[in-house]
C-alpha positions in Angstrom: -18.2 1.7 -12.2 -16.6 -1.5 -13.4 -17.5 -4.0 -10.3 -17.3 -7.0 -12.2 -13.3 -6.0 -13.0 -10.8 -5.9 -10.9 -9.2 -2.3 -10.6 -6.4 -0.8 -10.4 -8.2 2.1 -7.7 -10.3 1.5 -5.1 -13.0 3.6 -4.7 -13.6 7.3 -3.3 -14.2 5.5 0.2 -11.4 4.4 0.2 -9.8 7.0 -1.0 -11.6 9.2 2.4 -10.4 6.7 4.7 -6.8 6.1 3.9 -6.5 10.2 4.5 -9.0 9.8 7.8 -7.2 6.8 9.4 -4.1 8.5 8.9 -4.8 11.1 10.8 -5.3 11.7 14.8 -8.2 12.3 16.7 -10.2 12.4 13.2 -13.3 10.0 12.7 -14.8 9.0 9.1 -18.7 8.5 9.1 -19.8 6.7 5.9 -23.6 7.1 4.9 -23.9 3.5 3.3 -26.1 0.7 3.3 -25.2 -2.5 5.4 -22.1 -3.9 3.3 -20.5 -0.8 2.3 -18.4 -0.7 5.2 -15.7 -3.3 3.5 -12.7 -0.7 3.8 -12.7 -1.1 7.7 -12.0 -5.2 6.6 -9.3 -4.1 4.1 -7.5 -1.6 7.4 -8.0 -3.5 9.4 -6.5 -7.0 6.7 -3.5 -4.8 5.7 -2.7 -1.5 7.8 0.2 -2.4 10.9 -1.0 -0.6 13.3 -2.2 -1.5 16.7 -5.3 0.9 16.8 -8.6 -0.3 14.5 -9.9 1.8 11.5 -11.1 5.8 12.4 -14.0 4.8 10.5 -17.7 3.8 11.1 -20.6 3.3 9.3 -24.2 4.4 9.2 -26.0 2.0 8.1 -28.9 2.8 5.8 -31.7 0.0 5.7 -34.5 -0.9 3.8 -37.4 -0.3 6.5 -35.3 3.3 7.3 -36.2 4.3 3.4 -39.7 2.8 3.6 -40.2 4.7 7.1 -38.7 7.8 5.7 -36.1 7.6 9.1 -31.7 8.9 8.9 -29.8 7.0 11.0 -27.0 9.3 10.7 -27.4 11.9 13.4 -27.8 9.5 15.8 -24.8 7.5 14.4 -22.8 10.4 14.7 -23.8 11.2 18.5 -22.7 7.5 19.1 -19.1 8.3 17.6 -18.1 11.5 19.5 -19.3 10.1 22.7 -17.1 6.9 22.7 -14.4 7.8 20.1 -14.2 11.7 20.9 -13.2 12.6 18.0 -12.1 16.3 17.2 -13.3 15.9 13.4 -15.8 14.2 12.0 -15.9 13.7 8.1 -19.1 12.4 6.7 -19.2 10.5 3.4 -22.5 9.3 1.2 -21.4 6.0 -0.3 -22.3 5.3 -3.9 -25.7 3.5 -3.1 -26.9 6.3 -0.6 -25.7 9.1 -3.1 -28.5 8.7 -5.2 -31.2 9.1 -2.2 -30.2 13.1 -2.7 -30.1 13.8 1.0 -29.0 16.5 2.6 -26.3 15.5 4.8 -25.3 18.5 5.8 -28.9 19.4 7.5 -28.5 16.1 9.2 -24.9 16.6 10.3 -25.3 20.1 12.4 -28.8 19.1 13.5 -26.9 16.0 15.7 -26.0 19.1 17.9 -22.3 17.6 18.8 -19.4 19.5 19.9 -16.7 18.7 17.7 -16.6 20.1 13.9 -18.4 17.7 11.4 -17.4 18.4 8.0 -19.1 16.9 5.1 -17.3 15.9 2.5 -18.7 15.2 -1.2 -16.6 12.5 -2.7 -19.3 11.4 -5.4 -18.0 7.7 -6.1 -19.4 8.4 -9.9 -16.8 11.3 -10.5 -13.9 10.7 -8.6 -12.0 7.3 -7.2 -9.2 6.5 -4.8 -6.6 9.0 -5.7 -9.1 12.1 -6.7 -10.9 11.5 -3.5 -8.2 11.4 -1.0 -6.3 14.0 -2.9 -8.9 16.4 -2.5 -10.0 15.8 0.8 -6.7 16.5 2.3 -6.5 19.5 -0.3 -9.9 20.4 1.7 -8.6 20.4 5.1 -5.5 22.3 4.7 -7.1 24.7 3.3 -10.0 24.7 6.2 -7.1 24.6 8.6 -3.6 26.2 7.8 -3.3 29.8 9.4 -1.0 32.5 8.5 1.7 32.3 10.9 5.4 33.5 11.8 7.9 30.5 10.3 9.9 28.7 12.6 13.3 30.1 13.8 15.3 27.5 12.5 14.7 25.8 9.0 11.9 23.2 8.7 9.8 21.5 6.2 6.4 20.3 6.0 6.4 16.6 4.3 3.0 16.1 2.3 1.6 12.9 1.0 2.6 9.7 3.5 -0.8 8.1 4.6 -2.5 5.0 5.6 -2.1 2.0 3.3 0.3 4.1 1.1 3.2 1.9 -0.9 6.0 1.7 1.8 4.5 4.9 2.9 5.8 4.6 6.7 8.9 3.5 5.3 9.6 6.6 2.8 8.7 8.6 6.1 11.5 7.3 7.6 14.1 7.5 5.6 13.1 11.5 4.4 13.5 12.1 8.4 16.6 10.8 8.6 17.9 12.8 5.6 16.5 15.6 7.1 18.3 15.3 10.0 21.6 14.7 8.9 21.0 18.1 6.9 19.9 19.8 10.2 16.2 20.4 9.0 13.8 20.0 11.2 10.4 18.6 10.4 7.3 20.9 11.2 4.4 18.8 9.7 3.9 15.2 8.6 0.3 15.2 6.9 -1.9 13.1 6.5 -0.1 10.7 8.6 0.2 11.0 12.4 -1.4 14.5 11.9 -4.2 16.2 13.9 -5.8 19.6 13.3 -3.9 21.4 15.1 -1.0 20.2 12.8 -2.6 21.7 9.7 -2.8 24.9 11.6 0.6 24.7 11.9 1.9 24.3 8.0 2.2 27.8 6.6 5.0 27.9 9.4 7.4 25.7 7.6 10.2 26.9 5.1 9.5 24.7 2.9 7.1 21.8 1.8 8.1 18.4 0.2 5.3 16.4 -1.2 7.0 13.2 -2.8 3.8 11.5 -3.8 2.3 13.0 -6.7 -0.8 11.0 -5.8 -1.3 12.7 -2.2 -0.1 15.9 -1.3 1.0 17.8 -4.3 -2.2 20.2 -4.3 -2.1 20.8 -1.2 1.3 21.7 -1.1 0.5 24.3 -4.4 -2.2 25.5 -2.1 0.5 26.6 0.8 2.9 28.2 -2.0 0.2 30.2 -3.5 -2.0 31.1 -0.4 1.5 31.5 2.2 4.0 32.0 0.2 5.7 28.5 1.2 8.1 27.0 -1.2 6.8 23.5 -2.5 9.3 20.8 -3.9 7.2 17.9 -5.5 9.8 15.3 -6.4 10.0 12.0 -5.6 14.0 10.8 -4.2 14.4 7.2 -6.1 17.2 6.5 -6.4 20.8 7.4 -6.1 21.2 10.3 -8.6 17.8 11.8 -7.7 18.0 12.0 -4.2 21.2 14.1 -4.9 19.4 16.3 -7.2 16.6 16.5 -4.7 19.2 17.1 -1.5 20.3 20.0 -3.9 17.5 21.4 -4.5 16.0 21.2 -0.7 19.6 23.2 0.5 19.2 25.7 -1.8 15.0 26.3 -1.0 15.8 26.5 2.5 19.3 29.0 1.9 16.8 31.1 -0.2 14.3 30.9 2.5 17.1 32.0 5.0 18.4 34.7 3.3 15.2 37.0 3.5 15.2 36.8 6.9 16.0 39.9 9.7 18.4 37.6 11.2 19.5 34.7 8.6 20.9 31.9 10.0 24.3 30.0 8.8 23.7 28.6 5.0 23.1 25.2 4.9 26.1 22.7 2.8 25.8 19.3 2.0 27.6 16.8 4.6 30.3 14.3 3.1 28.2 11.4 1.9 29.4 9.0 4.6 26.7 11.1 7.5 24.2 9.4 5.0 24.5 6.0 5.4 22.9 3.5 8.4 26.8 3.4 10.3 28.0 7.0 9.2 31.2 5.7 7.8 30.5 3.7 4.7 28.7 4.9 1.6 25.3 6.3 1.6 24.3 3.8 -0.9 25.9 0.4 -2.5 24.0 0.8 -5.9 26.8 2.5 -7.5 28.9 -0.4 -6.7 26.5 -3.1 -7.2 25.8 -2.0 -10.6 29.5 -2.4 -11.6 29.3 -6.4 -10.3 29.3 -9.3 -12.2 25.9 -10.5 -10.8 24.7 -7.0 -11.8 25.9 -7.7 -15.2 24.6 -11.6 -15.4 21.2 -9.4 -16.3 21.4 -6.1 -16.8 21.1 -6.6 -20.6 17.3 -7.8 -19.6 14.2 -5.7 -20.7 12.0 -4.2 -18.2 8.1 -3.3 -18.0 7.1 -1.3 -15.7 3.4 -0.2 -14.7 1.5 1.6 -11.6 0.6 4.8 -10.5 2.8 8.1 -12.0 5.3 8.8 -8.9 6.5 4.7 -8.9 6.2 4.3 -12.7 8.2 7.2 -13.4 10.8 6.8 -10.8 11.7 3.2 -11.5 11.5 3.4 -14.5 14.5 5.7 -14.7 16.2 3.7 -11.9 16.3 0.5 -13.8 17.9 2.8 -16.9 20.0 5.1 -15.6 21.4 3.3 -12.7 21.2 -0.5 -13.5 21.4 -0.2 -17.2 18.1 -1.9 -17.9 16.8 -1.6 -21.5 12.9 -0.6 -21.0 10.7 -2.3 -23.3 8.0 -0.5 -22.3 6.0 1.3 -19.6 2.4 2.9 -18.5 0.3 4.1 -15.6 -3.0 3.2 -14.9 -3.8 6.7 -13.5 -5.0 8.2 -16.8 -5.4 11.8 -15.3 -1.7 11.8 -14.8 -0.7 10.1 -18.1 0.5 12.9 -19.9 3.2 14.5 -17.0 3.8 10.7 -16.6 4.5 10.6 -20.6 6.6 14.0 -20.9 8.9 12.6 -17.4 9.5 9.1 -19.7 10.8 11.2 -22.9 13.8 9.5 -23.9 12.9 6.2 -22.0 10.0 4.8 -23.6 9.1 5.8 -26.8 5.0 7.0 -27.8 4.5 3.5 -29.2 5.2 1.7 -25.8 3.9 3.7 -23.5 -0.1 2.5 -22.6 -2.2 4.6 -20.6 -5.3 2.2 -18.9 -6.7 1.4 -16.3 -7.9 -1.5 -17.3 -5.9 -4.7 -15.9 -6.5 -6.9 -19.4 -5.0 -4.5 -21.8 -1.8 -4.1 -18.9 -1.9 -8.2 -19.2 -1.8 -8.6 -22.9 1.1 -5.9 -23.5 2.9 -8.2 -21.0 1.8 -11.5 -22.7 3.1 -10.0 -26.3 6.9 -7.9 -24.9 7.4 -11.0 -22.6 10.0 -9.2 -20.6 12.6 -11.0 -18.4 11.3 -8.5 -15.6 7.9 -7.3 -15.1 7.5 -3.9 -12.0 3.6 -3.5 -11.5 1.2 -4.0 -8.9 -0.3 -6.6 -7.7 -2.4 -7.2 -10.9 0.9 -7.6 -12.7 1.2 -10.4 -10.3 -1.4 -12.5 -11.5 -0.4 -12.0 -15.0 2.9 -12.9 -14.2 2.2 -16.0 -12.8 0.1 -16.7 -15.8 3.1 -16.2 -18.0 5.7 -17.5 -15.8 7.2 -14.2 -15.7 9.5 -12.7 -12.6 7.6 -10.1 -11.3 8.3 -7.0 -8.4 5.8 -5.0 -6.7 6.2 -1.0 -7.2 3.1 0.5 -6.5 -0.4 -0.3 -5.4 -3.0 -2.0 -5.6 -1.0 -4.6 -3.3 -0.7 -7.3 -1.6 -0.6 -8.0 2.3 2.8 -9.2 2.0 3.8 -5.3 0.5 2.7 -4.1 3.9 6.1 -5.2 5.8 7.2 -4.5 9.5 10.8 -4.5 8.6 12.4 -0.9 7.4 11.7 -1.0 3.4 11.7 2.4 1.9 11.8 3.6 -1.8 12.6 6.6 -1.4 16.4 8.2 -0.6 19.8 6.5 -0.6 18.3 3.4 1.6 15.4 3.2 -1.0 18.0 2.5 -4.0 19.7 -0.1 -1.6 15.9 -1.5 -1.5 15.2 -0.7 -4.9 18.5 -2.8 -6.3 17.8 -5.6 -3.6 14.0 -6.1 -5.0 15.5 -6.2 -8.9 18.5 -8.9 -7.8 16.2 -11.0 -6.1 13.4 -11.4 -8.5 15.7 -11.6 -11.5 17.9 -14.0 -9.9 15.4 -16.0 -8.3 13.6 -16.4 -11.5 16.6 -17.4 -13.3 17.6 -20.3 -11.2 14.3 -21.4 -11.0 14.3 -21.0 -14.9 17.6 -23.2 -14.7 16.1 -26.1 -12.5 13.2 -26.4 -14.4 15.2 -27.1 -17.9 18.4 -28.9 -16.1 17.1 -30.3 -12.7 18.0 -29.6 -9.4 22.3 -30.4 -9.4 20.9 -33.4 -7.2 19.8 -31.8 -4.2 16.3 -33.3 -4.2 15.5 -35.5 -1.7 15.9 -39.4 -2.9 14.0 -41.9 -0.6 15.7 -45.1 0.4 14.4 -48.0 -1.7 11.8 -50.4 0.0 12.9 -53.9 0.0 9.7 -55.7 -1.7 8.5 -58.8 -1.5 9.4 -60.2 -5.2 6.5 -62.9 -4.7 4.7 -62.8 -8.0 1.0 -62.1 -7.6 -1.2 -64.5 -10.0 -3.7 -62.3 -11.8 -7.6 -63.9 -12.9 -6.0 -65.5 -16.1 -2.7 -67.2 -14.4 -0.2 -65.0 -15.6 2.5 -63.5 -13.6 2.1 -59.7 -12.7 4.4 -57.3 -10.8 3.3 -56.3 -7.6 2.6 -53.1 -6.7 5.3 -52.7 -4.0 8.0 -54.0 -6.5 6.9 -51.4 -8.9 7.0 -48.6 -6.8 10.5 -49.8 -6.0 11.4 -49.6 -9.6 10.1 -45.6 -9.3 12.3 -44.3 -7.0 15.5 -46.7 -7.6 18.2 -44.2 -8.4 20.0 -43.9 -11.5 23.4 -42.0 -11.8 22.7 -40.2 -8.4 19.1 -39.3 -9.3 15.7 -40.4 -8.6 14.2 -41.8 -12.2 11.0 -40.3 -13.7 8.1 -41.6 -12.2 6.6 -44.5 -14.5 3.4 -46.1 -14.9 2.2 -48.3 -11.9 -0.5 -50.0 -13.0 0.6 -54.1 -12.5 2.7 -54.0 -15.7 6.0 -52.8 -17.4 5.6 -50.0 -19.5 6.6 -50.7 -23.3 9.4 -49.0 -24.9 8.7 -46.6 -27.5 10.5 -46.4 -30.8 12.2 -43.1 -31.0 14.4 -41.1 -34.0 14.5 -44.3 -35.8 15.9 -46.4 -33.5 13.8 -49.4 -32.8 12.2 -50.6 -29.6 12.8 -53.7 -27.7 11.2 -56.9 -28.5 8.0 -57.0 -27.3 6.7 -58.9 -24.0 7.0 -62.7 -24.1 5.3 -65.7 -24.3 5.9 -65.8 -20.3 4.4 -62.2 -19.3 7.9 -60.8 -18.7 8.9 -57.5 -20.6 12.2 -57.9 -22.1 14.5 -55.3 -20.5 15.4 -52.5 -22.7 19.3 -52.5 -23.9 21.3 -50.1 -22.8 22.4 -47.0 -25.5 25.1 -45.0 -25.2 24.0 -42.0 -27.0 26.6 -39.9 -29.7 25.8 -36.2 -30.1 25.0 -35.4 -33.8 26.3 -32.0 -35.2 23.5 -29.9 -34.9 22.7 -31.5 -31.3 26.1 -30.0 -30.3 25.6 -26.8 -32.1 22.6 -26.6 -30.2 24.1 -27.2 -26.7 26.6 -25.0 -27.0 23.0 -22.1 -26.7 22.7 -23.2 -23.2 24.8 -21.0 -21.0 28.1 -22.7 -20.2 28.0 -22.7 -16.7 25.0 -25.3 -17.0 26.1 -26.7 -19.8 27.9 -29.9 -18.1 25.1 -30.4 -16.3 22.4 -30.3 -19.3 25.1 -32.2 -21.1 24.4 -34.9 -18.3 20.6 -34.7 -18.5 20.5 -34.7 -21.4 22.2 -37.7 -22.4 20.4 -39.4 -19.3 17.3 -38.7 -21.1 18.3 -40.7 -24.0 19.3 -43.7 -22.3 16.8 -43.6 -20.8 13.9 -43.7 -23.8 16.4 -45.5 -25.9 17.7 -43.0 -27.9 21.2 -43.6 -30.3 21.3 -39.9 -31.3 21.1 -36.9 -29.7 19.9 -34.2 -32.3 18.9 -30.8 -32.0 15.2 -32.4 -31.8 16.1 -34.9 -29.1 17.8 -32.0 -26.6 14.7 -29.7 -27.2 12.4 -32.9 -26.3 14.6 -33.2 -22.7 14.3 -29.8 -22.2 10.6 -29.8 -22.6 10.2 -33.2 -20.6 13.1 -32.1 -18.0 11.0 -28.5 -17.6 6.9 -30.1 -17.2 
């Protein structure tokens, strides 16, 4: 395990306890030394919910080893008497793994009346995803009972859990296509689910597992074991989540028709019963994408990296539906790097893809494509910031500000809304901060009235006249042309002007102490200055124009050469 890196997955207790604080009336026991129990800080940091983390620790100590002593029966006593849990899962953490104790003699000798189940995610084989993958794998499959399916159709929905990316979100807007199609909704596992619920799958027509992370095994599991139909496809974006409504119509109408009594076939409802208002279009992406704004960068390359479901599915978003060249793309779940590989055909060629899980290789592909838009997680983040690059979260690892109260899905029509909203803004945003930085703010920063100083002269040691301090801070923020100068040297005397493209500086201070003022220049544009100007997009090109030629009054400058204008940019942009 790399703990001195940063990574991409957290470990298999976490994976355990975003699958046992999903669920209800379920407790997670960790077997860990004192320390160990740093996912309840990360719940309890990031997760919105009122309730605290299902999860508890038993502690292992030093003097318990040297005394031979396990905490953990009576730990487990302590939890089904205040939490009263129906389930108990028991987990060895990484440290207490290699003791070799038998948890499971320990378990059913506490003598408690709710199941205890122990589960063995060993932290040296498996991580986040493999752990909380298999354990809800493990409890359907300890659970789900053969049973008569539900009179009407319905649907199980695999995968949503604690901590997920815009899991609660993506739960919301599945349900409300779902209802607008008439299905019901038998199941929602991990989340909000108890056992009881897992008893309950096999009754469902049909199961959707979006997530390929969480879910998908499970959902084979019921297909193979009950016969129920599994759809593992993840709704982003508009064209998708009308291939997917397709292909969920014509499960269930399959379903249907081997019934005794079938009930009326299901059809796809005009469009409109999709959207927020039931009037207007289920999604403005298809509109959007025809805009001007959308145009303004739609030519831009994209990199996009994070688990297989996000990468794959925004990936062919940002090319399909925005028009987005890709420059390259990855996932940092290796396990899954070939489906996500074979799902990018035609996207991202062999040569771009990168398969890692290490965060450094992610940042130097970034730091050598420069794209004008980076989707990753939250690593990409840092790396972003390091390269001044516009950056948008698609998939954990996160940050708290990815776990939002406000209705944010990816997935379905309102996910593409979302989706398209997330691309405008960071591309936008980064362009106009891109623009201030090179051309200044159009004058909307704040300009403080001048101070009227005292113009006394202060005598230094050796008699000679100095400026005082109040006088030169006057100087600083005097406006010129509408706009607060650069700030200059305040340290008792006029700065000297510098010689600059062959044009000579004033005369230097006099016999008095008094700098002679610098002449004014009215700069001329040279050819390749002008050649060069007409690069900068023309709807800041008056402006920069202006800058610019402020910039060489202001050093003294006669001509403004392709040199000079680069020189303003760089000293407009620090």
């Amino acid at each position: 395990m790399r703990l001195a890196y940063w990574m991409y997955e957290g470990t298999a207790h976490h994976g355990v306890a975003r699958v046992m604080n999903s669920m209800r009336k379920t407790h997670a026991v960790f077997h860990a030394p004192q320390g160990d129990g740093y996912v309840n800080t990360i719940f309890t940091m990031l997760e919105r919910t009122p309730g605290f983390p299902a999860m508890t620790t038993s502690v292992v100590s030093g003097t318990d080893l040297a005394r031979g002593t396990l905490r953990l029966p009576e730990t487990l006593r302590q939890v089904e008497a205040t939490r009263h849990p129906e389930l108990i899962v028991v987990v060895a953490s990484c440290s207490t793994i290699l003791l070799q104790e038998n948890l499971e003699i320990a378990a059913h000798q506490s003598g408690l009346s709710c199941e205890v189940m122990v589960y063995d995610a060993n932290p040296y084989r498996m991580q986040e995803t493999a752990a909380a993958e298999g354990l809800l794998t493990e409890l359907v499959k300890k659970y789900a009972t053969p049973q008569p399916l539900t009179p009407m159709p319905s649907v199980n929905i695999l995968g949503p859990s604690s901590l997920g990316f815009h899991a609660r979100h993506d739960l919301i807007s599945l349900r409300r296509i779902l209802k607008t199609l008439g299905v019901a909704v038998n199941v929602v596992a991990p989340w909000g689910a108890s056992v009881d619920d897992l008893r309950r799958l096999p009754a469902a027509w049909l199961t959707i597992a979006p997530y390929r992370e969480l879910g998908r095994l499970a959902a084979e599991y019921l297909e193979a074991q009950f016969g129920t139909a599994a759809l593992c496809e993840a709704p982003i974006g508009v064209q998708p989540t009308l291939r997917w409504l397709d292909a969920v119509i014509e499960q269930l109408n399959a379903v249907g028709a081997r019934l005794a009594a079938p009930p009326s076939p299901l059809k796809l409802p005009p469009l409109t019963e999709f959207s927020l208002d039931g009037m207007s279009a289920p999604s403005n992406v298809p509109w959007f994408a025809r805009t001007a704004d959308m145009e303004s960068f739609s030519g831009k390359k994209a990199f996009v990296f994070g688990d297989a479901t996000h990468t794959v599915g925004i990936t062919k978003f940002l090319a399909d539906e925005l028009a987005m060249p890709i420059a390259g793309a990855g996932t940092y779940l290796v396990k899954e790097a070939a489906w996500v590989r074979s799902q990018l055909q035609g996207y991202v060629s062999d040569a771009d893809f990168l398969a890692t899980d290490e965060f450094q290789q992610v940042a130097d592909r970034i730091g050598q494509l420069r794209p004008e838009l980076v989707c990753g997680t939250q690593m990409e983040r840092h790396t972003g910031r390091r390269y001044d690059l516009n950056v948008m979260v698609i998939s954990s690892p996160t940050h708290i500000e990815n776990h939002l109260l406000a209705y944010r899905p990816f997935l379905g029509f309102d996910g593409a809304d979302v989706i398209a909203d997330e691309v405008a803004t960071t591309c936008t945003l980064g362009m106009e901060k891109h623009l201030i930085d090179m051309f200044g703010d159009a004058g909307l920063e704040l300009v403080e009235s001048p101070v009227a100083p005292s113009v006394e002269p202060v005598l230094a040691s050796n008699g000679n006249a100095v400026v005082s301090p109040v006088a030169a801070v006057a100087d600083v923020v005097k406006p010129t042309n509408g706009h607060a100068s650069e700030a200059q040297p305040s340290n008792g005397h006029a700065p000297e002007a510098q010689p600059s493209n062959g044009v000579a500086s004033s005369a230097g201070a006099a016999a008095s102490g008094q700098a002679t003022p610098m002449p004014v220049v009215n700069p001329v544009w040279t050819a390749d200055g002008e050649a060069m100007l007409k690069k900068i997009p023309f709807f800041v090109r008056g402006r920069a124009r202006g800058n610019i030629e402020k910039y060489a009054r202001e050093h003294g400058i006669a001509k403004i050469t392709a040199e000079v204008l680069l020189a303003a940019k760089e000293h407009l942009g620090a």
